[in-house]
C-alpha positions in Angstrom: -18.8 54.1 -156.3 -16.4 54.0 -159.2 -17.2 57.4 -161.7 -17.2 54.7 -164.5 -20.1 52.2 -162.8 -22.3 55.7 -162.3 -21.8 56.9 -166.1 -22.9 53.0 -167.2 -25.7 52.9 -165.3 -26.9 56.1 -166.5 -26.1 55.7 -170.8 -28.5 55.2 -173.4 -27.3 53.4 -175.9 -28.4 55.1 -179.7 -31.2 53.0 -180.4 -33.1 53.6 -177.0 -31.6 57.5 -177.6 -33.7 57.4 -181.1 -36.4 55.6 -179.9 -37.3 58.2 -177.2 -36.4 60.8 -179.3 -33.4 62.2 -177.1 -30.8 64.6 -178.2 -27.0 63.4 -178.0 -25.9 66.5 -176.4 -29.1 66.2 -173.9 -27.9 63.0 -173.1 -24.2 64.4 -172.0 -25.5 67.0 -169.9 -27.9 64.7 -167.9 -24.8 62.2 -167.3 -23.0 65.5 -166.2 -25.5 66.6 -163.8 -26.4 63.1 -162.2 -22.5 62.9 -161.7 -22.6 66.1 -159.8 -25.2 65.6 -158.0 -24.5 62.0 -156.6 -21.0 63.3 -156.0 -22.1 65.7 -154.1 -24.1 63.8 -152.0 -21.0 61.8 -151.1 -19.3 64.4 -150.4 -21.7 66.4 -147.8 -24.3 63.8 -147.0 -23.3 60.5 -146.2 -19.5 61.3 -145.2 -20.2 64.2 -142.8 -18.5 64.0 -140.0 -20.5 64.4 -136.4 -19.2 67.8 -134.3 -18.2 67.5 -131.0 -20.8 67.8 -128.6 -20.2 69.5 -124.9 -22.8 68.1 -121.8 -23.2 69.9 -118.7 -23.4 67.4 -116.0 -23.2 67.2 -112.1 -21.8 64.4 -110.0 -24.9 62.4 -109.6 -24.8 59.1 -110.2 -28.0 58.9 -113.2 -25.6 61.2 -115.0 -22.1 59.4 -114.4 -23.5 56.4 -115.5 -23.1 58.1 -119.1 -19.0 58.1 -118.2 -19.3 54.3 -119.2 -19.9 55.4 -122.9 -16.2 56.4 -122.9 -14.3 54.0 -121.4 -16.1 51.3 -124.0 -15.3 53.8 -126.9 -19.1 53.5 -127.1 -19.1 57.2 -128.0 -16.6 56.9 -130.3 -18.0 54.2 -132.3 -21.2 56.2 -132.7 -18.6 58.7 -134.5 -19.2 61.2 -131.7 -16.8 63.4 -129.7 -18.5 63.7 -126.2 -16.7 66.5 -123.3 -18.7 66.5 -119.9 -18.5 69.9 -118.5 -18.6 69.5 -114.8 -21.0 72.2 -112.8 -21.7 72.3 -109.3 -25.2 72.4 -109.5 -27.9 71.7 -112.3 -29.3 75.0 -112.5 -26.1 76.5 -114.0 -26.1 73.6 -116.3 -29.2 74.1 -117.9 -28.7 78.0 -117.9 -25.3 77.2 -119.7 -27.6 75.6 -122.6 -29.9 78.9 -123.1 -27.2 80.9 -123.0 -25.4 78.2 -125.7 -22.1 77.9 -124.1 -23.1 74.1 -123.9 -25.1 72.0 -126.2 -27.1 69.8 -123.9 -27.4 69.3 -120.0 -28.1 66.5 -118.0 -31.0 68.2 -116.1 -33.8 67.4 -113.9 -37.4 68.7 -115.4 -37.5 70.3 -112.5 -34.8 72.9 -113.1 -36.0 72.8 -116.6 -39.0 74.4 -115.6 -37.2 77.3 -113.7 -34.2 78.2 -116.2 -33.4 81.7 -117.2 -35.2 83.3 -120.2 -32.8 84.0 -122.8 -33.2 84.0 -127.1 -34.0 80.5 -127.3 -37.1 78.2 -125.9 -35.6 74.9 -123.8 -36.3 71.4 -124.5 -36.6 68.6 -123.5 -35.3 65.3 -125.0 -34.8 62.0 -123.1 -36.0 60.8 -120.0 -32.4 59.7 -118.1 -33.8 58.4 -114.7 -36.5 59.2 -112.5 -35.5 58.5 -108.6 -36.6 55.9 -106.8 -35.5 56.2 -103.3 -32.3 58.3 -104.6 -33.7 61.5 -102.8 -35.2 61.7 -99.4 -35.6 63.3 -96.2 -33.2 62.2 -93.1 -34.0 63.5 -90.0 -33.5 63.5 -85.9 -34.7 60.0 -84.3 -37.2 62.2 -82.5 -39.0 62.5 -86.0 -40.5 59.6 -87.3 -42.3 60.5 -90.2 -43.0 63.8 -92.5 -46.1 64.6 -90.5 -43.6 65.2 -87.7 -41.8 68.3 -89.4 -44.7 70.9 -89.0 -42.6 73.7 -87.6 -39.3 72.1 -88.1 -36.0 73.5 -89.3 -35.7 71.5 -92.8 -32.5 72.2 -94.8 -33.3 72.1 -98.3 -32.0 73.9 -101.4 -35.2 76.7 -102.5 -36.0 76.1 -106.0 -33.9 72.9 -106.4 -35.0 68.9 -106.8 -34.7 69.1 -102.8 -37.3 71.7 -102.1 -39.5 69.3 -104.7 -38.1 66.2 -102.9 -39.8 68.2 -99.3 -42.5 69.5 -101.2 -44.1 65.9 -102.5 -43.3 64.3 -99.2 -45.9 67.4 -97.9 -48.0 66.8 -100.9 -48.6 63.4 -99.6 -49.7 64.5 -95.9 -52.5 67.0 -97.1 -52.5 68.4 -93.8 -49.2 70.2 -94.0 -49.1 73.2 -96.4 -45.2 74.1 -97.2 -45.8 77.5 -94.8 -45.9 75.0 -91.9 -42.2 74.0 -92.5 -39.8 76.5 -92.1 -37.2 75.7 -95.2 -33.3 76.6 -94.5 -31.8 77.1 -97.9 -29.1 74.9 -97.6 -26.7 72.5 -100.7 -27.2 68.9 -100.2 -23.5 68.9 -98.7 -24.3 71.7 -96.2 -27.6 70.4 -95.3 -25.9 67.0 -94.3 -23.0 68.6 -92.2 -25.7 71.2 -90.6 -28.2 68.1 -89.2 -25.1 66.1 -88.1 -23.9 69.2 -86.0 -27.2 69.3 -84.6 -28.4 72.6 -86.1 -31.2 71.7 -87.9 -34.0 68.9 -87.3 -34.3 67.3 -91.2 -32.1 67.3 -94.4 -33.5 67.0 -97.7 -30.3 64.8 -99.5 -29.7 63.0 -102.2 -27.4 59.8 -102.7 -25.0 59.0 -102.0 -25.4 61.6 -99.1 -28.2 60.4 -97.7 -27.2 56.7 -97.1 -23.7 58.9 -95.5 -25.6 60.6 -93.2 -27.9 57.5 -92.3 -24.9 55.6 -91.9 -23.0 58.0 -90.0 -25.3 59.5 -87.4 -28.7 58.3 -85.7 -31.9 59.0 -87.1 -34.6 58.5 -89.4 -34.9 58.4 -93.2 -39.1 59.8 -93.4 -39.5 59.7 -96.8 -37.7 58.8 -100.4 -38.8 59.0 -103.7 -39.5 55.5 -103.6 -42.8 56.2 -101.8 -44.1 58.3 -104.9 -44.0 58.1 -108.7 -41.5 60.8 -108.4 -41.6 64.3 -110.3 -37.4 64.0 -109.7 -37.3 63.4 -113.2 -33.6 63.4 -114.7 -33.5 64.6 -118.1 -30.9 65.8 -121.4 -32.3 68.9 -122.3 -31.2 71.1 -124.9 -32.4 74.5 -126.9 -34.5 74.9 -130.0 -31.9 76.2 -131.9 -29.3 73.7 -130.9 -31.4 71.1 -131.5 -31.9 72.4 -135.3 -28.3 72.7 -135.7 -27.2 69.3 -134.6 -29.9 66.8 -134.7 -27.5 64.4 -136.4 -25.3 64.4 -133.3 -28.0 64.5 -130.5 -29.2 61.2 -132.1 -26.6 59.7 -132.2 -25.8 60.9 -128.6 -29.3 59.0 -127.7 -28.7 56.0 -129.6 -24.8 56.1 -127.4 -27.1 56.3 -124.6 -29.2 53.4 -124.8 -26.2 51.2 -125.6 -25.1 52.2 -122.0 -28.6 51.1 -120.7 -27.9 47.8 -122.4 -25.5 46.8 -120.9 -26.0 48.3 -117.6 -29.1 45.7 -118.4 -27.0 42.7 -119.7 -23.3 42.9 -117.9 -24.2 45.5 -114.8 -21.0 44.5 -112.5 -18.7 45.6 -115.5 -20.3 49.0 -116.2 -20.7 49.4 -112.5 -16.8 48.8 -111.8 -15.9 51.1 -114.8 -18.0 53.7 -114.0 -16.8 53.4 -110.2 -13.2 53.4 -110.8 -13.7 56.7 -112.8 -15.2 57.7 -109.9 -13.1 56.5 -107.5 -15.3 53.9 -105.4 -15.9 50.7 -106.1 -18.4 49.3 -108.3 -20.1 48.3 -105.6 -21.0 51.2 -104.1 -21.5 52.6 -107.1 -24.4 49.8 -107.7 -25.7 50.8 -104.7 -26.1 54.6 -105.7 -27.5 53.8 -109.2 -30.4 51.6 -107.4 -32.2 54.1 -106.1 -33.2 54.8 -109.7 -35.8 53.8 -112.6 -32.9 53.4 -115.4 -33.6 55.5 -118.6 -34.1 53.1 -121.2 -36.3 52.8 -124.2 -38.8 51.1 -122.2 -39.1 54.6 -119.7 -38.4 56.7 -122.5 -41.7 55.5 -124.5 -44.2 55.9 -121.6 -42.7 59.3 -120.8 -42.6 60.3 -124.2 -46.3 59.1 -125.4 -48.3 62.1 -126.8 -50.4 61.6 -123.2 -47.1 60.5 -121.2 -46.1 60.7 -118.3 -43.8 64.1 -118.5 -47.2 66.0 -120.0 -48.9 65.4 -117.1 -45.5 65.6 -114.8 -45.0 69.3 -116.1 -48.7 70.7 -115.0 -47.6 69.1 -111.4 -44.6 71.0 -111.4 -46.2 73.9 -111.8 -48.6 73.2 -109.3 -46.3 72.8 -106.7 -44.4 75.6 -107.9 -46.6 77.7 -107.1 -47.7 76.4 -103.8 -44.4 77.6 -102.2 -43.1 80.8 -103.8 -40.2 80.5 -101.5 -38.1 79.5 -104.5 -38.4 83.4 -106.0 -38.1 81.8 -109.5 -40.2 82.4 -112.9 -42.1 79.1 -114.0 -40.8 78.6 -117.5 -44.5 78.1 -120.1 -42.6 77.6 -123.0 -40.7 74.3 -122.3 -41.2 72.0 -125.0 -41.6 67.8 -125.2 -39.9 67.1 -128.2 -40.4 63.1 -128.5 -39.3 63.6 -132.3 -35.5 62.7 -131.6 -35.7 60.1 -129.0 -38.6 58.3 -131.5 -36.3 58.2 -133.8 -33.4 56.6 -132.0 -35.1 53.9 -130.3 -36.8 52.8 -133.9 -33.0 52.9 -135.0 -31.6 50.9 -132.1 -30.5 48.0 -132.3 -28.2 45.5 -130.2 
């Protein structure tokens, strides 16, 4: 706005001046101060630029979905500066955040649940996926279902979305407790190589792994998440003081984010094929991983998000089963919070 349209809009000519009985040199300093103010505003308000945001992530693919955001420039025209930080495993990711060497982590609740105390509480933010046949149990063609595994050799990861993967597949056959299994603490990669060298009798994997190993050796898939409205909840999760120091930028990170899930919704085989070729597969296996999942859109995001939602009651089952196999040797986090405030906010903002 031009400094001589603000000082018009804000003089009193001398007869309104003497009507209202206002001084001359009041008059001045009011124009003065308006000027400031409204410049200032300009200045610090509605020009500030977004600060970079760094995401711990994991090659899954409900997280690389999100690389699509960047080869669209879908980041960039949300003004944000986006770095995935590549981890091995979630836990480390979410640790990363307490210990605020990252902003935000792509997460499951899971590990949410179980992360490291440090000086801040963790949040949670978004809802990106919850598995639908992502995550299951592969096992010897001898075993044809989960009621089979009693005293089995099960390679699973303690603690991790595997051991919760086993763990609802037991919760489902009321007759197992977790004591009856014997749990190998095996990575999803080792777990697969150690059941297709015949050294254990069931893997707990996730894809693409599991449709590897089903593809690659004889047996049986027992179980996915499919059979369950799954507590393999993927989330972005961040820290209360993170989250009060760039609330502009997570927003905006959200709002990036359901511009993904629109068009993973409206042109699928062109997100697919970019998001593959970063990958390097085709898109259509990379279809083929993403469809073992309930996409994160606004849709999910409200019904996990309502003030009696799903992740409410989704955290007092984690807990539960937490504690009914203390295998995992890890403190159950009380203090994780559901903030919906953000993710509100960006799906009344979103638009197509």
């Amino acid at each position: 706005m031009k400094v001589i349209s603000i000082i018009n809009m804000l003089r009193i000519s001398w007869k309104q001046k003497s009507k209202l009985n206002i001084k001359p040199g009041f008059s001045l300093f009011a124009i003065a101060l308006c000027f400031t103010f409204l410049t200032n505003a300009c200045g610090f308000g509605f020009n500030r630029s977004l600060q970079p945001l760094r995401i711990g992530t994991i090659s899954f693919p409900g997280y690389d979905i999100a690389r699509y955001a960047q080869t669209s420039e879908i980041f960039k025209q949300r003004g944000l500066k986006v770095e995935f930080v590549l981890f091995d495993n979630s836990q480390d990711t979410s640790r990363a955040v307490i210990r605020r060497s990252l902003d935000a982590a792509f997460t499951t609740f899971w590990d949410v649940m179980q992360v490291d105390p440090g000086d801040s509480k963790p949040v949670v933010l978004m809802t990106l996926d919850i598995s639908a046949g992502a995550d299951g149990i592969f096992a010897k063609p001898e075993i044809k279902s989960v009621a089979d595994l009693r005293g089995k050799k099960v390679g699973a990861k303690l603690g991790t979305i595997s051991h919760l993967t086993l763990l609802e597949a037991l919760k489902l056959h009321h007759q197992i407790k977790p004591s009856d299994v014997p749990i190998l603490d095996y990575s999803n990669e080792v777990a697969a190589q150690k059941i297709k060298e015949g050294e254990i009798d069931a893997a707990v994997l996730w894809e693409p792994v599991l449709g590897e190993t089903a593809n690659s050796i004889k047996g049986n898939i027992i179980h996915t998440t499919k059979q369950v409205d799954s507590l393999v909840i993927d989330t972005l999760m961040s820290s209360d003081k993170i989250v009060k120091a760039k609330k502009a930028e997570l927003k905006q990170f959200m709002l990036a984010w359901f511009d993904v899930m629109h068009a993973v919704k409206t042109q699928p085989k062109k997100v697919f094929k970019a998001v593959g070729k970063q990958l390097g597969q085709s898109g259509e296996s990379f279809a083929n991983d993403y469809a073992g999942l309930k996409k994160g859109d606004m849709t999910l995001n409200r019904r996990m998000f309502a003030p009696e939602g799903r992740l409410k009651s989704a955290k007092a089952e984690i807990v539960e089963l937490l504690k009914s196999d203390p295998r995992h040797n890890r403190v159950i986090r009380q203090d994780v919070e559901i903030d919906s405030t953000l993710v509100n906010e960006a799906i009344a903002e979103w638009k197509p």
